[in-house]
C-alpha positions in Angstrom: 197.6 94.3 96.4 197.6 97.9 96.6 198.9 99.9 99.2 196.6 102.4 100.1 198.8 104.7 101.5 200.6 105.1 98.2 197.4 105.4 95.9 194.0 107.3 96.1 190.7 106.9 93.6 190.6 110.0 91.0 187.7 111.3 92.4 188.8 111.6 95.5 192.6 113.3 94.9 190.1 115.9 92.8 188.1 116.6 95.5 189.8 116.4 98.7 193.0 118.9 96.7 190.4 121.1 95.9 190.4 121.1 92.3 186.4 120.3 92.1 183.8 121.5 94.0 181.9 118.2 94.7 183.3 114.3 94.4 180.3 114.0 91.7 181.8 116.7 89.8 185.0 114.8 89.8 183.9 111.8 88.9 182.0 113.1 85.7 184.9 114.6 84.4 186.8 111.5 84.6 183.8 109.5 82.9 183.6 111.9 80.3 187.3 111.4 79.4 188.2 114.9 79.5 191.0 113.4 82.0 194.6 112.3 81.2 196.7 110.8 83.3 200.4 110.5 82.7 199.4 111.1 79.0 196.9 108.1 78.8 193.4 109.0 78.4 190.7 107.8 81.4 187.2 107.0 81.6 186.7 105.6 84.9 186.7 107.8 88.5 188.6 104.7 90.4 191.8 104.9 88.4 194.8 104.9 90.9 196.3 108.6 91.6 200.0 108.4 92.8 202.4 110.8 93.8 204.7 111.8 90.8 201.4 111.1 88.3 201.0 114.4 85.6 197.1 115.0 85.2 195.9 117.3 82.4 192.1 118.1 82.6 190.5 120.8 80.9 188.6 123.5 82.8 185.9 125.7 82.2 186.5 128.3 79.7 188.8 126.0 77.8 191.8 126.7 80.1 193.8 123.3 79.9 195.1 122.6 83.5 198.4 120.5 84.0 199.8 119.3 87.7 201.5 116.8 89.3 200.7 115.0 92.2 203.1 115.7 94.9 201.2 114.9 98.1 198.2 112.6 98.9 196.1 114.5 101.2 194.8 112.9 104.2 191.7 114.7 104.3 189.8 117.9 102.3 190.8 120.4 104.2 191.7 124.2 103.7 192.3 125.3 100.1 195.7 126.1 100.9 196.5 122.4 102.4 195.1 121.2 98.6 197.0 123.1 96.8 200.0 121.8 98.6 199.0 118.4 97.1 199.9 119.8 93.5 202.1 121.6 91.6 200.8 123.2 88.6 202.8 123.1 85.7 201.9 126.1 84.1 203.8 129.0 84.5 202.1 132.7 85.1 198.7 130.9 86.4 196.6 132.8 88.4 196.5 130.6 91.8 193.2 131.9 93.1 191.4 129.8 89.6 192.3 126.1 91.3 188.6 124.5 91.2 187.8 123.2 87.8 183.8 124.2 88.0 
């Protein structure tokens, strides 16, 4: 059984660290496969996020984006709070370009 204090849906970690706009937006980027998590591709928007997991999406404009989980939040709150969630892996990004769409 999963703890669920210790894993969070796809979608969700997306949307509540700010890196989408919407849930739906989210959850069509994982469906399309543009996803990868911890190298292995994923098709589904209810694969399990953990802290420590390395996600590489692509965003718009072709920018390939690559973070690591480092926080689950508990709610989508602030941009800033999200952002604390990640660490972007990527040096010399621009901070202010966090939401894939």
């Amino acid at each position: 059984m999963k703890d669920a204090a210790t894993t969070m849906r796809l979608d969700r970690f997306l949307w509540w660290a700010r890196l989408t706009k919407t849930r739906e937006t989210a959850r069509v980027l994982a469906e399309q496969g543009r996803l990868r998590l911890d190298g292995r591709p994923i098709d589904r928007a209810h694969a399990a996020v953990r802290v420590g997991n390395v996600l590489t999406f692509a965003a718009p404009g072709g920018q390939v984006r690559v973070i690591r989980v480092e926080a689950l939040p508990l709610r989508r709150g602030p941009p800033a709070e999200g952002r604390g969630c990640y660490l972007d892996l990527q040096a010399g990004d621009d901070p202010r370009e966090d939401e894939v769409d």
